[in-house]
N, C-alpha and C positions, 0 to 999 in steps of 0.2 A: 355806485358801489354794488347796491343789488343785482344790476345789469350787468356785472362784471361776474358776479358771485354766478349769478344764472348760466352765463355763456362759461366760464369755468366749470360746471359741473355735465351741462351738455356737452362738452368735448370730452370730459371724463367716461360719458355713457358712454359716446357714441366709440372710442377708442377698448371701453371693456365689451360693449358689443361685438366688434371687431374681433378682440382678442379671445372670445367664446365662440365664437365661429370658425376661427382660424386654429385653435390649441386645443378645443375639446372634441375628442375624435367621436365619443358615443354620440348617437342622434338623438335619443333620448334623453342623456344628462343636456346635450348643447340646448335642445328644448327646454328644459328645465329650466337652465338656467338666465335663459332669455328671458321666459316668462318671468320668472323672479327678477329680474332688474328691469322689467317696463312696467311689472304693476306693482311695487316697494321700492321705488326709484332709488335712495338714497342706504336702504339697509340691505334691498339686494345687492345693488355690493359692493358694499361690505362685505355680505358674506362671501360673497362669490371670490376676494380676494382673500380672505381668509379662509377658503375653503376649496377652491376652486381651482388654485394654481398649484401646482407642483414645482414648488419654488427650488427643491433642492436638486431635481430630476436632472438638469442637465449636468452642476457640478457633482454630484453624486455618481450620477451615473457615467462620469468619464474616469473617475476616482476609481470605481468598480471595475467595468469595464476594462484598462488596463490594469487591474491586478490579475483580473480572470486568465485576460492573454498571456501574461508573462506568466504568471503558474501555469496555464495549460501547457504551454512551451516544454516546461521539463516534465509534467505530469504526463505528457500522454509520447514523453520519448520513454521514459522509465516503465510506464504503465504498459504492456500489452495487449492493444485493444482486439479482445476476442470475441464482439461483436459480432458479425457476419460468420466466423468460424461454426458459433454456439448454434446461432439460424440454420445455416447450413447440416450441422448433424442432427438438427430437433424439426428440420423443416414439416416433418408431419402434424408436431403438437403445434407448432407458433405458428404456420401458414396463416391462420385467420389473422393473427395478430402483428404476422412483420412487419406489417405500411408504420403500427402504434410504437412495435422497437426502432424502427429506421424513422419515423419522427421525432422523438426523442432526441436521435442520436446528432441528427442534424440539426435540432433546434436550439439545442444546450452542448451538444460534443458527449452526451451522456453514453456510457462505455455498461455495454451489458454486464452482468456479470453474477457471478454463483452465490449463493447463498443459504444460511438453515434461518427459518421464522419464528418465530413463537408470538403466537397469540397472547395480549394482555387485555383480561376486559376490567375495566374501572381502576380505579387507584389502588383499591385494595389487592389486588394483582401487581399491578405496575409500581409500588412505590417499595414492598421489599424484593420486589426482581433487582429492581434499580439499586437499592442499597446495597443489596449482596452483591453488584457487581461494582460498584466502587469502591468500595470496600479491600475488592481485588485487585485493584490498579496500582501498576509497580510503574508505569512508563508517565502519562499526561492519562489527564481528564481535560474533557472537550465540552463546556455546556453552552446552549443560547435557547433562552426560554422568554417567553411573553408576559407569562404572571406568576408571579413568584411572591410569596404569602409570607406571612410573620407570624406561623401558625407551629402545629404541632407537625407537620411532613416535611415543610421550610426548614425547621431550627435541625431536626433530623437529618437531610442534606445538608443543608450550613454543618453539622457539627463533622460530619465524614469528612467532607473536604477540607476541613482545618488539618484533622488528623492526618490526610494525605497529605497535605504539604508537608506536615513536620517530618513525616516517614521520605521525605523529598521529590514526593511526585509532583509534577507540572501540574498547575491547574487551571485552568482559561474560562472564562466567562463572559458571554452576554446575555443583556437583560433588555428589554423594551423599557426607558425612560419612563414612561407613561402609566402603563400597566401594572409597573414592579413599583410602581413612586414609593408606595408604605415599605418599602425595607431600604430603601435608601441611605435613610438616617440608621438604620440599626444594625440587619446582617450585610448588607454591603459594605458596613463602616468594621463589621467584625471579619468582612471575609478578606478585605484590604489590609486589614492588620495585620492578620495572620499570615499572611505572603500569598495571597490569592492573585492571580491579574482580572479583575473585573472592571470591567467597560458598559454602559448604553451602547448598544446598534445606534442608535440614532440619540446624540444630547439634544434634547430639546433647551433651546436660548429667548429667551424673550424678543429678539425682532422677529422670530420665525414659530414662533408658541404654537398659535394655534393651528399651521401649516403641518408640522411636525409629528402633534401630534395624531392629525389625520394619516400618514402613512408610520404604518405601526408592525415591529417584529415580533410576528404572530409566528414564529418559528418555538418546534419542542425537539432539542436536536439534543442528544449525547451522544460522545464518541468516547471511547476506554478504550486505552494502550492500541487505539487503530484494529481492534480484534471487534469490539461489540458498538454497537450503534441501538440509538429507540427515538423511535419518531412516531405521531401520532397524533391524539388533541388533548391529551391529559398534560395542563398545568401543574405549578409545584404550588397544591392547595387543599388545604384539606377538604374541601365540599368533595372533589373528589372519588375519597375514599370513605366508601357506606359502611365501613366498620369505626368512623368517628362520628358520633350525632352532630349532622349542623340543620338538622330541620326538613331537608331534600333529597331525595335521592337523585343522584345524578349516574348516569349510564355514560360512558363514554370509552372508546376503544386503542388499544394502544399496540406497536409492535417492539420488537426486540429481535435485531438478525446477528449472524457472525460470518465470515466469510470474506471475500476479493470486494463483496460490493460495500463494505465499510469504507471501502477508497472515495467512494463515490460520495457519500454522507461527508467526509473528512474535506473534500475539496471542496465543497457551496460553506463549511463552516469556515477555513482560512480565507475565503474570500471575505466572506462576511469580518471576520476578525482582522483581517488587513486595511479593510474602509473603514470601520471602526475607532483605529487608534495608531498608532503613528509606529510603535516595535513589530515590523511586518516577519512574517515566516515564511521561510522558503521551503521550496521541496527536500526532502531530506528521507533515510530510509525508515526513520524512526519514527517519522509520521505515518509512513505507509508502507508498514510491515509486509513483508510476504506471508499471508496465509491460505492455509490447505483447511477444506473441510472435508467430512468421511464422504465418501463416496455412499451413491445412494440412488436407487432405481425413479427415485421421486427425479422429475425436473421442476428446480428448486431455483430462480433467475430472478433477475430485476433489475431495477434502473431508478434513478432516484430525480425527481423534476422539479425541480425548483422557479418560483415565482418572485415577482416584487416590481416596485417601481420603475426602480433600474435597468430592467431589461424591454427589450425596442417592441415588444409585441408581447398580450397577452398569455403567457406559457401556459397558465395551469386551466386560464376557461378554454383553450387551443387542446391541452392533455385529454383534458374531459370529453368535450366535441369528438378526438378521435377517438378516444377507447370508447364512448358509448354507440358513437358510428359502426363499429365493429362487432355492435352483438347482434347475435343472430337467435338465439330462444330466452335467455334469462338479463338481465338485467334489474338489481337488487341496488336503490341508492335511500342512504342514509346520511341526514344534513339539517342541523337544526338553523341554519338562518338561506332560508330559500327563496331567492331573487331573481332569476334566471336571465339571461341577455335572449335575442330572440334565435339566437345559435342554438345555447342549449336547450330552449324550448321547444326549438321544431326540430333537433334530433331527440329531444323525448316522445315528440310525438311521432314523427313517422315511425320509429322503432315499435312501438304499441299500435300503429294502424297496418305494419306489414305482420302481424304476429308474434313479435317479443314479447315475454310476459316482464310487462315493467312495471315497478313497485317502487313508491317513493312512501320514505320514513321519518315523520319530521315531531316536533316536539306538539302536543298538542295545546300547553301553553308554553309560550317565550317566555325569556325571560327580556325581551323587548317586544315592547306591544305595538310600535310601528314596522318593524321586520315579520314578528306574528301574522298582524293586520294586512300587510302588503303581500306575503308569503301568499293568502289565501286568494288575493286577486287572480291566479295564474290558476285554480281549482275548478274551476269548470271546462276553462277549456285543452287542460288535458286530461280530466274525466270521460270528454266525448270523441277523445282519438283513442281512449281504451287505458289511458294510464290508471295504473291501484295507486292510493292514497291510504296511508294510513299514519293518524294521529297518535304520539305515545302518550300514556295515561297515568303511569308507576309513578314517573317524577319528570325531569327534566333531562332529555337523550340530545347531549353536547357532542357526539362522532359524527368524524366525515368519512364516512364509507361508502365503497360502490363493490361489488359483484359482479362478472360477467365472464356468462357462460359457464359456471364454476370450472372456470381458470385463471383468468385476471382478478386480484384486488386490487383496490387502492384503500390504502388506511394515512390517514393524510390531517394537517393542521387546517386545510383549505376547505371554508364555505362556498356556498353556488350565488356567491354576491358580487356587487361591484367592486366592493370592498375587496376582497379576498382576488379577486380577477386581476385590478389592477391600484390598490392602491398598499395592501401591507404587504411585506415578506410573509412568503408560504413556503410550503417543500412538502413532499408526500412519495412516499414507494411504490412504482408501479411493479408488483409481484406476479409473476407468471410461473402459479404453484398450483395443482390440481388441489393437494393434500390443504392446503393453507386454505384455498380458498371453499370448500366445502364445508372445514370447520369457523369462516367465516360467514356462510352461508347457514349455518344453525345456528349461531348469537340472532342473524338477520330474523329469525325461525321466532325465533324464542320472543326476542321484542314485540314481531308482531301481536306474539300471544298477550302484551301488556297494552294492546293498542286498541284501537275504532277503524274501522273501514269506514270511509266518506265516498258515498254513492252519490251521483248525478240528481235522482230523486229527492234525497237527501237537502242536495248545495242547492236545488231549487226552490227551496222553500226560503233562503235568504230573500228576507227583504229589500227595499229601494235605499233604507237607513245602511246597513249594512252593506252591502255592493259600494256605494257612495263612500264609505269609511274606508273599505278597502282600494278601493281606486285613489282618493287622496293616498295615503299611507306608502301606495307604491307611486306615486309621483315625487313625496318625499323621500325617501327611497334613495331616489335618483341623487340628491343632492348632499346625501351623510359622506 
C-alpha cells in the first residue's frame, strides 16, 4: 500500500512537472514553480494547482472571445474607423508615436479616436464629478469596478442608482466577486431589489475558489448615456477620498473624457457584460450615440487598451513596452506595486542609459510588505543605468501613471506586476494630449515634492540581511 501510495504521488510530480514546463510561459514563474514542488513535494502542489493553472482561461476565453468577434462585426461596420485618417492629418505631432497607435489598433482593433479629458486627482475630486454625472443620466449607466465598500461613497452611489432606476434609466453592473465580497449581502442585495442588473465578472464556486479568485476584475470603468466615461485606479471607497478621515492619505489619479472615444470604453464593458451573465447586448445606436465634441486647436485623441486573462498575449505589459520604447527625453511613471518582467526592466533601462530623463514613483511604504520588499530588489540596478527613484512619503500613492514626452499619458487600473500583466482584467487610456498631459506632468511635479530621492550611494549601504529579504520576496513574487 505505501509502495502504491509512493509511485502514485511520483506520477502525480512528474506529470505536474511536465504540465509547469509545458503551460507556464514565464521563465521565471516556470522556475518558481519547479522549485516549489521538488523542495515541498507534497504542498508545492498544491499550491501550484491552486494557484498555478488558469483553469477557466480556455472556457472563458472562447466564451469572450467570440462575443468580442460577433460585436466587433457590427461595431466596426457602424463605427467609422478614422484611425489612419486622424495620423494622416496629425502626422507632425503623432509621427514619434504611430508604431504605439497602429499597435494598439492591431492588437485589440482599438479605433483612435477624439476626445475632451479632465483630470481627477483622489476621490475627493473623482467621487462628486462622478455623482453629478449620474445624476445626469437619462439613457443607461454602465459600471464594472473591483472594490466596492459598504461605506459612506458606496451607499452614496448605491443610492443615485436606485433613483435612476425608478426615473427608468438602465443600469448595468459588475463587480469583482472577491474584492466587493462585504456588499454582497447588503448593497448588492439592495441594488438587485431595486431593478438594478448587477452580476460578478467572474462567480467565484467552491471547485474553482481559490483559482478564481487569483484572476480578479481589477477594472474602474463608467460609461453614462454612451457621452461620459472615467477610468483610472480610484475604487468605490472611502479611503480614497482625504476629505473623509480613515487614518491615511491615500494619492491616487483618475480620468473623465466625452467624445467618439466613449465607444471605445463602451465596447471592452459589453464584452465583459456578455461573459458575465447570460442577457447578451447587441450593438445598437443607443448604446453608441453619435457624439460631437467643440472643436479645439488642442489635439485631444486616444484609444482605450484593455488587458486580462482571456486575451492570447500580454496586451497591457506589450502597451507599456511600446509607449516607453517611444520616449525619447521625458518619461514620468508612477505605480505603487512595481515588479517588472525583464521587458520592462530593460526598456527602463536603456531609455535612462541613451539620455531619457526617467523617473519612477512608487509608494515608500506598501501596503504589502512582499510587493514593497520585492519592488526594491530591482533598485540598484536601475539606479546604475541612470534611472530616478523616488519614494512617496505623505501617505500611500495607489495611481498608475506614466508621462511621455509631455504628450502621451496613460492613466490606467494596471500595475507593473505579474498580476496586472497577465492574470486580472485591466484597461487604461492611452491619451495623446499635449494640454492633459503637461497638467499631468505637475500632479507627477508635486508628488515628488512629498517624496525621497533614492541615490546609488544611498541603496548601498543595504545590507547582506536586507538584499537577501528582498531577493526572497521577489522570488515569491513570482508565485502570487
Amino acid at each position: 500500500m505505501e509502495f502504491l501510495i509512493i509511485a502514485i504521488y511520483l506520477i502525480l510530480l512528474l506529470y505536474t512537472v511536465f504540465r509547469i514546463i509545458l503551460d507556464t510561459h514565464s521563465t521565471s514563474k516556470t522556475l518558481a514553480y519547479l522549485l516549489l514542488v521538488l523542495l515541498f513535494p507534497l504542498l508545492g502542489v498544491l499550491i501550484y494547482y491552486a494557484f498555478g493553472i488558469n483553469y477557466r482561461h480556455v472556457k472563458h476565453n472562447k466564451k469572450t472571445a467570440n462575443f468580442q468577434q460577433d460585436f466587433d462585426v457590427l461595431y466596426k461596420k457602424e463605427e467609422y474607423d478614422e484611425t489612419d485618417k486622424l495620423i494622416e492629418k496629425h502626422k507632425g505631432e503623432l509621427k514619434q508615436f504611430d508604431s504605439l497607435i497602429k499597435f494598439q489598433h492591431n492588437i485589440l482593433g482599438e479605433i483612435l479616436h477624439k476626445a475632451s479629458f479632465k483630470l481627477l486627482i483622489n476621490g475627493e475630486e473623482k467621487f462628486p464629478e462622478l455623482l453629478s454625472t449620474l445624476e445626469k443620466a437619462h439613457s443607461f449607466i454602465h459600471m464594472e469596478y473591483y472594490a466596492w465598500e459598504n461605506d459612506i461613497r458606496g451607499n452614496q452611489i448605491k443610492d443615485v442608482l436606485i433613483r435612476k432606476v425608478k426615473e427608468g434609466v438602465t443600469v448595468r453592473v459588475l463587480y469583482d466577486d472577491y474584492a466587493s465580497r462585504k456588499i454582497k449581502h447588503t448593497i448588492v442585495k439592495e441594488l438587485k431589489a431595486a431593478g438594478v442588473e448587477i452580476y460578478p465578472k467572474i462567480k467565484i464556486k467552491f471547485i474553482f475558489f481559490a483559482n478564481r479568485i487569483n484572476h480578479r476584475d481589477h477594472r474602474k470603468i463608467v460609461v453614462v448615456d454612451g457621452v461620459f466615461g472615467f477610468l483610472g485606479g480610484i475604487n468605490i471607497s472611502d479611503r480614497y477620498d482625504n476629505t473623509i478621515d480613515t487614518g491615511l492619505y491615500w494619492r491616487d489619479t483618475h480620468v473623465k473624457f466625452s467624445g467618439p472615444l466613449v465607444a471605445n470604453l463602451q465596447r471592452h464593458f459589453i464584452v465583459s457584460w456578455n461573459a458575465a451573465q447570460s442577457n447578451s447586448l447587441k450593438y445598437n445606436k443607443e448604446l453608441f450615440p453619435s457624439i460631437q465634441i467643440p472643436k479645439s486647436n488642442i489635439l485631444s485623441i486616444g484609444q482605450v487598451m484593455a488587458g486580462g486573462p482571456v486575451y492570447s498575449m500580454s496586451t497591457i505589459m506589450l502597451s507599456y513596452f511600446k509607449a516607453f520604447s517611444l520616449a525619447r527625453k521625458k518619461l514620468y511613471i508612477t505605480n505603487p506595486y512595481f515588479i517588472p518582467n525583464n521587458s520592462i526592466l530593460n526598456v527602463l533601462k536603456q531609455a535612462a542609459i541613451t539620455g531619457v530623463d526617467v523617473r519612477l514613483l512608487m509608494p515608500d511604504k506598501s501596503d504589502s510588505a512582499v510587493v514593497g520588499a520585492a519592488s526594491r530588489f530591482y533598485f540598484e540596478e536601475l539606479l546604475r543605468s541612470g534611472v530616478k527613484i523616488y519614494l512617496y512619503e505623505k501617505g500611500f500613492i495607489h495611481a498608475k501613471t506614466a508621462v511621455i514626452d509631455s504628450f502621451v499619458s496613460i492613466v490606467g487600473t494596471a500595475n507593473m506586476d505579474i498580476r496586472s500583466f497577465d492574470l486580472n482584467f485591466e484597461i487604461m487610456p492611452i491619451i495623446y494630449d499635449s494640454e492633459f498631459s503637461v497638467q499631468l506632468e505637475k500632479v507627477f511635479y508635486n508628488d515628488l515634492e512629498q517624496s525621497r530621492q533614492i541615490t546609488i550611494e544611498a541603496w548601498n549601504k543595504n545590507g547582506l540581511y536586507n538584499r537577501l529579504k528582498f531577493a526572497l520576496a521577489r522570488l515569491i513574487s513570482y508565485l502570487l
